[in-house]
N, C-alpha and C positions, 0 to 999 in steps of 0.2 A: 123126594117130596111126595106126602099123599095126596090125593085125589081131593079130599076135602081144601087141604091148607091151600092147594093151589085155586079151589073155586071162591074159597074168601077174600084172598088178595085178587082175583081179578073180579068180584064183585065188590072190593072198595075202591080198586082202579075205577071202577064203574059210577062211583058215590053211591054206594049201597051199602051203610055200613049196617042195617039192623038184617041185610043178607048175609053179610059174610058175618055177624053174632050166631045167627042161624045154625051156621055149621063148625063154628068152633067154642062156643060159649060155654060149654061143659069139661074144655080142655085145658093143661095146665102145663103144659108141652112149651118149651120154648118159642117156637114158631106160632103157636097159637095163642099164647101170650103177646106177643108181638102184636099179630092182627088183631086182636083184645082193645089193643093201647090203643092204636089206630083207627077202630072202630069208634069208639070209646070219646077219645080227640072231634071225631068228624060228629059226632052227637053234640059235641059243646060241656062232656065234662072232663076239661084239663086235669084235674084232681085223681081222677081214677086211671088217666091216660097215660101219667105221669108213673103212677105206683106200675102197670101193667108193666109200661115199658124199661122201667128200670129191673122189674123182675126178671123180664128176657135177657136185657145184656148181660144179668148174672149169671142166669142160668145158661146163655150157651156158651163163656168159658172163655179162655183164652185162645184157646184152639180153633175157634169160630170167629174169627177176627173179621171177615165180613158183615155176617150175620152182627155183632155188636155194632160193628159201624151203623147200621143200618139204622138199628136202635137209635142210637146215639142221634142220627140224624132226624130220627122222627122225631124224638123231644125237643131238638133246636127248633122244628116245626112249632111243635106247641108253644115253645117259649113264645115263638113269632106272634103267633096267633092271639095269644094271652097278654101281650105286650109284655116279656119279662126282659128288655132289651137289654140286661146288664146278664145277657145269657154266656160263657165263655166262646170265644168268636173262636181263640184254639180247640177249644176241644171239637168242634165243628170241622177244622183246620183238619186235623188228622185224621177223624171216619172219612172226608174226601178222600185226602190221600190213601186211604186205605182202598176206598172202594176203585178209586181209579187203578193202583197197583192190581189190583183183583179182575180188571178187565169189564165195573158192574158201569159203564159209562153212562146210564139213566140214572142212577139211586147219587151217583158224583155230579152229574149236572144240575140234578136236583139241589143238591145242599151249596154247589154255587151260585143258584137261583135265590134260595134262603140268605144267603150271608148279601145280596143285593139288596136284596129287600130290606135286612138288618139295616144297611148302609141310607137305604134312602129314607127308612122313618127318622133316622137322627140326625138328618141333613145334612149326608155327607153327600151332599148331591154328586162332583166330581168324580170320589171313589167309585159311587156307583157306576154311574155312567163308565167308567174305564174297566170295569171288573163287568161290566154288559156287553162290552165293547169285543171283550175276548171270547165271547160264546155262542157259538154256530147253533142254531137253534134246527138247522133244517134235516137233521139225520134224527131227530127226537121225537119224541111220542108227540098224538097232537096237544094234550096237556102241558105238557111242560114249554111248544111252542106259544103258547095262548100266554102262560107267565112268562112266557120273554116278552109278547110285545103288549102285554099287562104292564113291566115296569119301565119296557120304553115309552110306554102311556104317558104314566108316573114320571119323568123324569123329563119328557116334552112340557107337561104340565105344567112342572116348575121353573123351565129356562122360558113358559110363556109363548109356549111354541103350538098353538090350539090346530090347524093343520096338521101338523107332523103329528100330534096324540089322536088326533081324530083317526087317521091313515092307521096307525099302530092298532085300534080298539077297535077298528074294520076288521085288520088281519087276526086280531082274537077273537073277534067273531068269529071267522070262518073256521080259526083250527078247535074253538071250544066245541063247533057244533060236530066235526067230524070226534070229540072226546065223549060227546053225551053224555059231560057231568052237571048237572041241574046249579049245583052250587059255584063251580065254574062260570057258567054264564050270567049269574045271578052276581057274581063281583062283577063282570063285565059289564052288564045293566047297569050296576052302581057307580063305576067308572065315566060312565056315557052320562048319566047324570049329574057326576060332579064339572064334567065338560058342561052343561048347559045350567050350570048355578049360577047366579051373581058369584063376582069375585072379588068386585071391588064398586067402591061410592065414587062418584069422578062428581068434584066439587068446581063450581068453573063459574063466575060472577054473580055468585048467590044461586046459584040454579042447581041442583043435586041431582045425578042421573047411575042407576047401576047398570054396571058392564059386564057382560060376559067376557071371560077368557080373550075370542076373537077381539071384542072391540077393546080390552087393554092392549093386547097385542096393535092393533091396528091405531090407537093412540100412539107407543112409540114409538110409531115410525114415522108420525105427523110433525116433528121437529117442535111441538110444543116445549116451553119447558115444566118441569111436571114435579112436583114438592111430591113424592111416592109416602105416604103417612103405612103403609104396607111392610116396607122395608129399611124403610128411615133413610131414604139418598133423594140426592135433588140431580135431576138427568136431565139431558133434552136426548135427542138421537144420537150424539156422538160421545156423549161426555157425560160419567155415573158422577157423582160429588157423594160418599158416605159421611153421615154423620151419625151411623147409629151408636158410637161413643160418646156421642156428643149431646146428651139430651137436652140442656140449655140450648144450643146453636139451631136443635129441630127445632123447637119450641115456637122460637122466633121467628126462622123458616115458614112455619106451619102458616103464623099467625100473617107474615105477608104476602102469601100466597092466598089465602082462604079471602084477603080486602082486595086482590088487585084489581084493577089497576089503580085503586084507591090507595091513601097510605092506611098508617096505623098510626093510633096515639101513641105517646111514650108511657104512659099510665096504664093502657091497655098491653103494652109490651111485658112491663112488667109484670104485669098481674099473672102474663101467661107464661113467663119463663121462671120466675122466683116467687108465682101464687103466695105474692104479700096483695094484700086488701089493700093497706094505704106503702103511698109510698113518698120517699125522703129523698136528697141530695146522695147519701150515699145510694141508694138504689140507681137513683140515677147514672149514678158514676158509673157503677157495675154494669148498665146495660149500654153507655158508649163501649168499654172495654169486650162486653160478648157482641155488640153490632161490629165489632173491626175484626174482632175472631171470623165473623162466620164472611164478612164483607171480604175476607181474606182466602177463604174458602172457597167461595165461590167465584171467585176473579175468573174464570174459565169459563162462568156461563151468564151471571149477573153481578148489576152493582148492587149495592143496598143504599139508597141516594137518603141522606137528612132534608126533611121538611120543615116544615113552619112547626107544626103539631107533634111529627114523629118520627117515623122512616118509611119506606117505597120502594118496593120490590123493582129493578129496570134491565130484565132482560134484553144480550147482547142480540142474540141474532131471535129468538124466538117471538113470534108476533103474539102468544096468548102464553097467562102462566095457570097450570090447573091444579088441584087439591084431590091427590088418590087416598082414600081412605079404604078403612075395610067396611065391606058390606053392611056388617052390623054393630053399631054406636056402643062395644061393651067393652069395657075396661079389658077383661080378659080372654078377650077372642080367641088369642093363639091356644090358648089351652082348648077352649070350646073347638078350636079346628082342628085338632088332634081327637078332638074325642068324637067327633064326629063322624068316625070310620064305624062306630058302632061295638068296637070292642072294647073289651074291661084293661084299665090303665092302669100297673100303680104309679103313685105319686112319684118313685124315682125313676121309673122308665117315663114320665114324662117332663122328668128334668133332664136328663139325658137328651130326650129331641129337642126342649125348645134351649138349652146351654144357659139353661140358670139353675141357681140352688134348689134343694129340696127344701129348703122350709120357706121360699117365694113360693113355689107352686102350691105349697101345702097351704099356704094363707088362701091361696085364687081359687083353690077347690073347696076350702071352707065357704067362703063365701059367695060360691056359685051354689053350692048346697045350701047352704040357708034361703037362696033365693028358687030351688026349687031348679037349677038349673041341670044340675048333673045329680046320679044318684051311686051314694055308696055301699056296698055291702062286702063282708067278712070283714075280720080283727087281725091287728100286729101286721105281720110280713104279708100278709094273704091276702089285706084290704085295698080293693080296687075301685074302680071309678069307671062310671059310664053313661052316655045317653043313650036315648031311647036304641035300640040298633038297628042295623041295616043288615042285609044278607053277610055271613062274610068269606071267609078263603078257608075252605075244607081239604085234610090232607087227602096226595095222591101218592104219599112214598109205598113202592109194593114193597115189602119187607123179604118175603122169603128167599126172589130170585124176580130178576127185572123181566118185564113181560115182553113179547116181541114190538118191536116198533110198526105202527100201522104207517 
């Protein structure tokens, strides 16, 4: 390897991609296509990063079966980064294997880093966590330590574990700083800030209060019971009650939690479960028959008691019931929480994470565009979605030959 290729790849190791353009940008050499792509990637134009690096794994052959891997695995990077989540998980599957056979255990840790990552934007929470589970982060570069306890962040995050991600975004502190990649600490930074966001509206006898992370966390284990408008389950400490199949049964849910310890009308019941304006005997009937559904359901934690007027929420052991909502009162939050990483979405990598159709989401992103909410640009296959953005995760894969571990 010459002198040059090798000062490019460790001035992109470094986040220095318009260094390492510097010394290879006139070249059209395999390996310098490569750092090209990678360069190119860490700029923010996937499009050119894209062309680069598929030019390398052509040109260095069959016989170069490392070097392809490598390829190979820096585009699974970009897909990540791009959000193209319906990127081939196999074909990622095998540059690993390859690079491991080959002895490159950096550039293979790496792309089992990627396929985590893959795993936790589509909410495969578990898989994650279990394919995180397997990977010794302490014989690795300090980069690649910082993204392990990046998505052990990530994944405390979501089982609502604010200590344990806090502890994890400590330890990628320390190993980003000993990496001195500016963009590296700049996810970190973003990270620490999604820790200290509102998470959720905690609704509780007419009184509205946002929670951080800790204090949802620190709600569940007050033995309240707690109508979660978040995730659609009705829990106290011991006991999850899901109904997010159930959208009549939340509905109701929702509606006598958000009164207690008051009741609700029967008029206002319906209005909120089968949004008719006026209502009749057969309405009526329908909403005896979904009050013994969900009174049926929830036998583990409350009754649903008939009043004079309606029904009445009568939890068994919990002395308060409270109303978790999300932060912000908008129909299509979950999309807006997905795009608020800052990166460009298409509409079917974000069907993919939140597990509905692509022509739901394509309605919710219309009309979060017309309101000015998200913005889109390119046509056909290419057309993407974004908010304003935030710093984001810049590659570190070295292509030519894996650098020493510091």
């Amino acid at each position: 390897m010459d002198s040059l290729i090798t000062a490019a790849a460790r001035a992109l190791a470094a986040g220095d991609p318009l260094g390492a353009l510097n010394r290879v940008a006139l070249r059209d050499d395999p390996p310098a296509l490569a750092l090209r792509g990678i360069a190119m990637a860490q700029l923010g134009d996937f499009v050119r990063a894209k062309t680069l690096l598929r030019g390398a794994a052509r040109a260095f052959g069959v016989k170069e079966a490392v070097a392809r891997a490598r390829c190979i695995v820096a585009e699974a990077e970009i897909a990540l980064v791009s959000r193209d989540l319906g990127w081939p998980a196999k074909t990622l599957d095998a540059a690993r294997a390859t690079l491991e056979a080959h002895g490159d255990r950096v550039n293979a840790a790496h792309a089992r880093y990627l396929d985590v990552r893959r795993l936790l934007l589509i909410g495969r929470l578990h898989d994650a966590e279990r394919a995180l589970a397997e990977l010794d982060p302490a014989s690795l570069p300090s980069a690649l330590q910082a993204t392990h306890e990046l998505i052990a962040a990530g994944i405390a995050m979501r089982h609502l574990q604010a200590k344990t991600a806090r502890a994890a975004l400590d330890r990628a502190t320390s190993a980003a700083h000993l990496a001195a990649i500016p963009a590296l600490a700049a996810e970190i930074e973003s990270a620490f800030r999604a820790l200290n966001t509102p998470v959720a509206r905690l609704i509780a006898r007419g009184k509205e209060q946002l929670l951080l992370l800790e204090q949802v966390e620190a709600l569940f284990a007050t033995g309240a019971l707690i109508v979660d408008a978040c995730r659609h389950v009705v829990r106290d400490a011991d006991t999850i009650v899901s109904l997010a199949q159930r959208p009549v049964l939340f509905a109701l849910a929702r509606g006598l939690s958000e009164a207690w310890p008051a009741d609700v009308p029967r008029n206002t019941l319906i209005a909120l479960a089968f949004r008719a304006k006026h209502s009749d005997e057969s309405h009526r009937a329908r909403l005896r028959v979904e009050i013994g559904r969900l009174r049926a359901l929830l036998q583990p934690l409350a009754d649903v008691s008939a009043t004079t007027q309606g029904f009445a929420l009568l939890p068994h052991r919990a002395s308060e019931v409270v109303l978790l909502e999300r932060p912000v009162d908008e129909k299509h939050a979950a999309v807006l929480a997905l795009l608020a990483d800052g990166e460009s979405w298409s509409s079917s990598s974000l069907a993919l994470a939140l597990g509905a159709s692509q022509r739901t989401v394509q309605r919710a992103l219309d009309t979060l565009a017309l309101t000015g909410k998200v913005h889109v640009f390119g046509k056909g296959r290419a057309r993407r979605w974004m908010t304003p953005p935030v710093p984001g995760f810049a590659t570190t894969l070295l292509l030519p030959a894996p650098l020493p571990s510091d």
